[in-house]
FIFI-553054 format. One line per 4 residues: number of its first residue (from 1); their letters; for each residue x, y, z of N, C-alpha, C. Coordinates in steps of 0.2 Angstrom, whole numbers, plus 5000, padded with zeros to 4 digits. Layout:
NUM = a = X:Y:Z:X:Y:Z:X:Y:Z | ...
//
This chain:
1 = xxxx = 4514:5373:4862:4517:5367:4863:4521:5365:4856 | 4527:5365:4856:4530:5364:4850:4529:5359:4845 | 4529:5353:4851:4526:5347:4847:4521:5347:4843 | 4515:5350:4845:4510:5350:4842:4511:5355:4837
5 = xxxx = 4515:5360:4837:4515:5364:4832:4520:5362:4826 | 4524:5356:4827:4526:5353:4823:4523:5348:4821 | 4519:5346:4824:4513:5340:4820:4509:5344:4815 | 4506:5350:4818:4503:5354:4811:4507:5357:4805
9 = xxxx = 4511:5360:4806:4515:5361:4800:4517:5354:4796 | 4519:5350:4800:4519:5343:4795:4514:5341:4790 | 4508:5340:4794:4501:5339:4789:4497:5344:4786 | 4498:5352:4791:4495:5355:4787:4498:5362:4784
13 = xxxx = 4494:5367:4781:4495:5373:4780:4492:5377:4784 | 4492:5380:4789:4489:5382:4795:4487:5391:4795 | 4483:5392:4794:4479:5399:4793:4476:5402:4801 | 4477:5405:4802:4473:5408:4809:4470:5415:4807
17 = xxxx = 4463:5415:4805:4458:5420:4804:4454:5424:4807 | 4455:5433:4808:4450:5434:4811:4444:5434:4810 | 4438:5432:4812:4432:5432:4809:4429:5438:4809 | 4430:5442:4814:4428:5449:4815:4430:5454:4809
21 = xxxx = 4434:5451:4805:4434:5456:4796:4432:5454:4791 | 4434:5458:4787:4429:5458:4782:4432:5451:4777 | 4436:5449:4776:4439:5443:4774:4435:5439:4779 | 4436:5436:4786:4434:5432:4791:4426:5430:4789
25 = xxxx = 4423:5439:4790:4416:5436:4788:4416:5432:4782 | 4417:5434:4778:4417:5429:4772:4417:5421:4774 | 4422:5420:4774:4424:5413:4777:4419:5410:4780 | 4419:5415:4785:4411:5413:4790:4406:5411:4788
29 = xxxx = 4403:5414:4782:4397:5414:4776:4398:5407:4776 | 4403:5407:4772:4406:5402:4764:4406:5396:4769 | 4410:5396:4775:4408:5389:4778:4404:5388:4785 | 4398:5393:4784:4395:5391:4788:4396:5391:4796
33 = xxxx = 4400:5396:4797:4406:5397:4804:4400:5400:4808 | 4395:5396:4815:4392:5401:4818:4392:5403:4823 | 4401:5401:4829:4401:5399:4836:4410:5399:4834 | 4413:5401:4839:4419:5401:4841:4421:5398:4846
37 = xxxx = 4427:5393:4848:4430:5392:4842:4429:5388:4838 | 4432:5389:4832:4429:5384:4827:4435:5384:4822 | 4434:5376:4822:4443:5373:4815:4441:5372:4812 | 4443:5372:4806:4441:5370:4797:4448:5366:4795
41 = xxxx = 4447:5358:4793:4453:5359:4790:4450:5356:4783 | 4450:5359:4778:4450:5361:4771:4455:5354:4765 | 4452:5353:4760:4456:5348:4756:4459:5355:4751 | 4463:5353:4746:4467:5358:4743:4461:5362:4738
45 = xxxx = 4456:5361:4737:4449:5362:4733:4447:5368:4737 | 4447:5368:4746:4445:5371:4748:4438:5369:4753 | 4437:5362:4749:4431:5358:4755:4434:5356:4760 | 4425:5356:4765:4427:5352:4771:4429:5346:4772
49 = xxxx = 4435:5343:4774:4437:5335:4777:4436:5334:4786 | 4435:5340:4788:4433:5340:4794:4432:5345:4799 | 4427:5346:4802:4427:5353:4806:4427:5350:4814 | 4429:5356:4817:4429:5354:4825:4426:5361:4828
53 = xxxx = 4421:5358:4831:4418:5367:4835:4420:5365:4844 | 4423:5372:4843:4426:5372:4851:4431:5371:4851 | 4436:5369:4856:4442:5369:4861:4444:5363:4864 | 4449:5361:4865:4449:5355:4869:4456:5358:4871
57 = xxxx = 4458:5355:4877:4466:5353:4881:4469:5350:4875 | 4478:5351:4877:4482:5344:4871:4480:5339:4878 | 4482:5332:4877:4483:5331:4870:4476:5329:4867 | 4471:5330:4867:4464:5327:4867:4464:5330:4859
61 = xxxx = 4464:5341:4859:4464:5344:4855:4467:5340:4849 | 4474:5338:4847:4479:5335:4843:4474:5328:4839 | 4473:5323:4844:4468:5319:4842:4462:5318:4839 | 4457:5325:4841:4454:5328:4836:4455:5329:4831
65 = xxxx = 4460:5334:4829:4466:5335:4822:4466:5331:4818 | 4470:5325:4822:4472:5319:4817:4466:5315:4815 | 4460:5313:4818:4455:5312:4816:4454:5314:4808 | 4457:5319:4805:4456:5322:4798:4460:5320:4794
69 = xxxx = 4466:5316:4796:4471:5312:4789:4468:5306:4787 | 4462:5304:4791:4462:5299:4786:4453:5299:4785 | 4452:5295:4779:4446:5294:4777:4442:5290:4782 | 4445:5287:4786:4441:5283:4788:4440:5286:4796
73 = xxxx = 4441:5292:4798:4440:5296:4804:4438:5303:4803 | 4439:5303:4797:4437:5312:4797:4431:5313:4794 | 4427:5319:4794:4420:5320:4793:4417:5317:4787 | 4421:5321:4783:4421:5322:4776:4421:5312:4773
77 = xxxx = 4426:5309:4775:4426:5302:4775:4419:5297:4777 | 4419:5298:4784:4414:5296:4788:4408:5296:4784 | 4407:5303:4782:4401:5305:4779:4398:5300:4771 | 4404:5298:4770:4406:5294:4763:4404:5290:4762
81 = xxxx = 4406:5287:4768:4407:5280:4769:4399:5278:4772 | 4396:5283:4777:4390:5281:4778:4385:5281:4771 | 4387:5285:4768:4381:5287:4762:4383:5282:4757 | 4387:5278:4757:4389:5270:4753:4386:5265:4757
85 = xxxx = 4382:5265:4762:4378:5260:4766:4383:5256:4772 | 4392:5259:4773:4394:5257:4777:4391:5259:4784 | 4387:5256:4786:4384:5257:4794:4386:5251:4799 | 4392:5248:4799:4396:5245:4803:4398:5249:4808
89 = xxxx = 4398:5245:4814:4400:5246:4823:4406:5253:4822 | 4412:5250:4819:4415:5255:4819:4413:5262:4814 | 4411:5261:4810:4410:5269:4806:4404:5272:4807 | 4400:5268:4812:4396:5272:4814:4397:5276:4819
93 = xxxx = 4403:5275:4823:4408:5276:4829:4410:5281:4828 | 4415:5281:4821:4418:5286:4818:4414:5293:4817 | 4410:5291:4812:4405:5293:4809:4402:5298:4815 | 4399:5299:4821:4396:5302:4827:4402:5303:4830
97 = xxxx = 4408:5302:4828:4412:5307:4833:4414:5313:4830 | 4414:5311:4823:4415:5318:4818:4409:5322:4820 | 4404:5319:4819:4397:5325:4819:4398:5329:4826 | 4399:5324:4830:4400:5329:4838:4403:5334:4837
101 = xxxx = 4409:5332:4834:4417:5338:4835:4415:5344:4830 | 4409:5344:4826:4406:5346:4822:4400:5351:4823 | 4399:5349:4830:4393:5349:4834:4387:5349:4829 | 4387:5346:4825:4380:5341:4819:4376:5340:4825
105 = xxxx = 4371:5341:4829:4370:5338:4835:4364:5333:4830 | 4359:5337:4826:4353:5333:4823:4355:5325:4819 | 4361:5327:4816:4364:5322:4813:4366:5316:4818 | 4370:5318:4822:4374:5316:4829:4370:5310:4834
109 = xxxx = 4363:5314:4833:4356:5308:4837:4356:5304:4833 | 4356:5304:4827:4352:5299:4820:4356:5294:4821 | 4363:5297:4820:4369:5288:4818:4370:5288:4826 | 4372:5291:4831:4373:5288:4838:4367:5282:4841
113 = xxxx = 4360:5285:4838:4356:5280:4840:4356:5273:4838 | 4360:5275:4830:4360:5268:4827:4366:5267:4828 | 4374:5270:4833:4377:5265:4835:4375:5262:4843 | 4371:5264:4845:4368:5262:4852:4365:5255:4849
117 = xxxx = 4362:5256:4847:4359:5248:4845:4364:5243:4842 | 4372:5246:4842:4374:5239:4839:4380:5238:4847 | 4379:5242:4852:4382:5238:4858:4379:5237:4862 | 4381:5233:4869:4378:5227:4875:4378:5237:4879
121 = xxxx = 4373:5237:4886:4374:5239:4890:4380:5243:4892 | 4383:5235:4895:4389:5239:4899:4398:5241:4896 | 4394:5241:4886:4399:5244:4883:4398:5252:4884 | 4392:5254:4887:4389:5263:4887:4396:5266:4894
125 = xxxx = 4399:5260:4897:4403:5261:4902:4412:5262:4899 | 4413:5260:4893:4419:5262:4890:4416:5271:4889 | 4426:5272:4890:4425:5280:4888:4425:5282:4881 | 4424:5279:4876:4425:5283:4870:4416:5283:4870
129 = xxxx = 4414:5277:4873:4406:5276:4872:4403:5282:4875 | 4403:5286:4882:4400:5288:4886:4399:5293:4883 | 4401:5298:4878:4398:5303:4871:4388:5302:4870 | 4389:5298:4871:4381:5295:4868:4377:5295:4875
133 = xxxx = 4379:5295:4881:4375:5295:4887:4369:5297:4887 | 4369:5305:4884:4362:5307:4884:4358:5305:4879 | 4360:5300:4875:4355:5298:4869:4355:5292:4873 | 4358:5287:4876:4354:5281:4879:4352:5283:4885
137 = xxxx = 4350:5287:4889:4351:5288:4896:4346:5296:4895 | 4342:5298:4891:4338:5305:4891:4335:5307:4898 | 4332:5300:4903:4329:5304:4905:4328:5299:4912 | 4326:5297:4918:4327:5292:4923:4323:5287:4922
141 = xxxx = 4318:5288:4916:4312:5283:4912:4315:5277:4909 | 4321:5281:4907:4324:5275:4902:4327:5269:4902 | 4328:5265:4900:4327:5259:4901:4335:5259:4902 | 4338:5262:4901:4347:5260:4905:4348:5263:4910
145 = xxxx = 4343:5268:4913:4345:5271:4919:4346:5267:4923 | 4340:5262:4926:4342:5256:4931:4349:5254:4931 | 4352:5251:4926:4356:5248:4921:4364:5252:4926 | 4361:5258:4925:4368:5265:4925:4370:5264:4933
149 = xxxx = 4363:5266:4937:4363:5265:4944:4362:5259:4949 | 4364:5252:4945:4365:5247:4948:4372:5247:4946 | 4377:5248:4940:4382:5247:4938:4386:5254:4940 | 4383:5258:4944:4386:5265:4945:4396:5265:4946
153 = xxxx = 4397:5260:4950:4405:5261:4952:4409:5259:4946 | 4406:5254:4942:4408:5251:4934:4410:5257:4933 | 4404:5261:4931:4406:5269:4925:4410:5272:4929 | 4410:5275:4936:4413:5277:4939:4422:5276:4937
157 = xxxx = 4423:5270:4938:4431:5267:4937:4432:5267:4929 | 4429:5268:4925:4429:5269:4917:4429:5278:4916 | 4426:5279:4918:4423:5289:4915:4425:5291:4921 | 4424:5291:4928:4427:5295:4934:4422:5298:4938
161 = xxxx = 4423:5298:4943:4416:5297:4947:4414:5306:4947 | 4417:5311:4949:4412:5318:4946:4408:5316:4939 | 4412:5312:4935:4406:5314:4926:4401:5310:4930 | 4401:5304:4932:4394:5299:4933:4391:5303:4936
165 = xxxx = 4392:5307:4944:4387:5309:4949:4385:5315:4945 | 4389:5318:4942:4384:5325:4940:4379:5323:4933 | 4380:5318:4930:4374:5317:4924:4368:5314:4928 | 4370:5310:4933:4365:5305:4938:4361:5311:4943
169 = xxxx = 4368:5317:4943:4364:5324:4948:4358:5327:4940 | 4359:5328:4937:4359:5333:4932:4349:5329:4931 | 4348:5323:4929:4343:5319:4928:4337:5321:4934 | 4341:5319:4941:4337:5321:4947:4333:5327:4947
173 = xxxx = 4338:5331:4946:4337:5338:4947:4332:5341:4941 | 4332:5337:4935:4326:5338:4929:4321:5337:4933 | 4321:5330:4936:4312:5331:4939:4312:5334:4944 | 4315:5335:4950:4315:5339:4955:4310:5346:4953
177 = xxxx = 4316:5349:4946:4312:5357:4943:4306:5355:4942 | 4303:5350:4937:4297:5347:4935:4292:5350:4941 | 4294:5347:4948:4289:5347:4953:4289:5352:4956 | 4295:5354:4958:4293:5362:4958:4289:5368:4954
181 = xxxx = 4292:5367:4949:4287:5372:4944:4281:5370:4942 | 4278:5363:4944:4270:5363:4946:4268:5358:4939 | 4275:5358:4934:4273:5352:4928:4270:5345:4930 | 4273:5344:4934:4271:5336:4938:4267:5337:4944
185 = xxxx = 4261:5331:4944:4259:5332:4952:4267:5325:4957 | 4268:5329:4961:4271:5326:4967:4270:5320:4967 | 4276:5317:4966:4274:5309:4968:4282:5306:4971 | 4280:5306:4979:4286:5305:4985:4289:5297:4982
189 = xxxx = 4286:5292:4978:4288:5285:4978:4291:5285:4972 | 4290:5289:4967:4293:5289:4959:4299:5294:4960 | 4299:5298:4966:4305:5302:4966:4310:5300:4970 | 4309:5296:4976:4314:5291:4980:4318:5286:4976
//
């Protein structure tokens, strides 16, 4: 996509590394590389400002990218900003979106649960929110599932109804195996 290849030329210096060499390993060492794919984008020093593990479609990919121009969405910023006591709505938003694209997963619980606690319910229904689903939503016990399943068509018409049916499939199907593999005694009125 040309576009995009003109957006990074403009912001960046753009290196494409094999990691299977002897130079790549290195690199791999030196920044912790443990899964592919995997972006580093580097300040002139050579630290991380922001990493992203995995792949995405454009324009989604490009968006993650740009997340790194500024301090105030990129990891390396985010990170700054939290460890100065900024735990506001927004930078704790920022703040776990970096860790995600990071896959920081341990990290990613910690601030996601503390931005869950700074929005209503049926904010878990906006799309940039719905990332943290498994942190408000872990398991059919939780106090938002009611919540998810009385407001089903809400989420649906915000996130799209295959992503809602398959987390709502996915939960099912946890206790289902439960009872099948013999962890749980059956119980026909908790599983209706």
């Amino acid at each position: 996509d040309q576009e995009f290849c003109d957006f990074m030329n403009k912001h960046f210096v753009n290196l494409w590394m094999d990691m299977t060499t002897r130079e790549g390993n290195e690199l791999a060492l030196k920044y912790k590389v443990k899964t592919y794919a995997h972006y580093l984008i580097l300040d002139a020093d050579g630290n991380v400002v922001h990493r992203i593990v995995g792949g995405a479609k454009l324009p989604d990919f490009r968006e993650q990218v740009a997340r790194a121009l500024s301090d105030k969405t990129s990891l390396k910023g985010t990170a700054r900003l939290y460890a100065e006591g900024d735990h506001s709505q927004t930078n704790l938003y920022n703040y776990a979106t970096a860790l995600r694209l990071a896959s920081e997963d341990s990290l990613f619980t910690v601030v996601g649960k503390e931005y869950l606690a700074t929005i209503q319910p049926a904010d878990l229904a906006k799309k940039g929110n719905w990332m943290f689903a498994r942190l408000a939503i872990p398991d059919r016990d939780s106090k938002y599932y009611p919540y998810l399943i009385e407001h089903k068509q809400m989420f649906a018409d915000s996130i799209g109804a295959p992503a809602i049916n398959a987390f709502i499939e996915s939960l099912v199907c946890r206790d289902i195996m439960r009872y099948a593999m013999g962890d749980v005694v059956y119980d026909k009125a908790a599983l209706e």
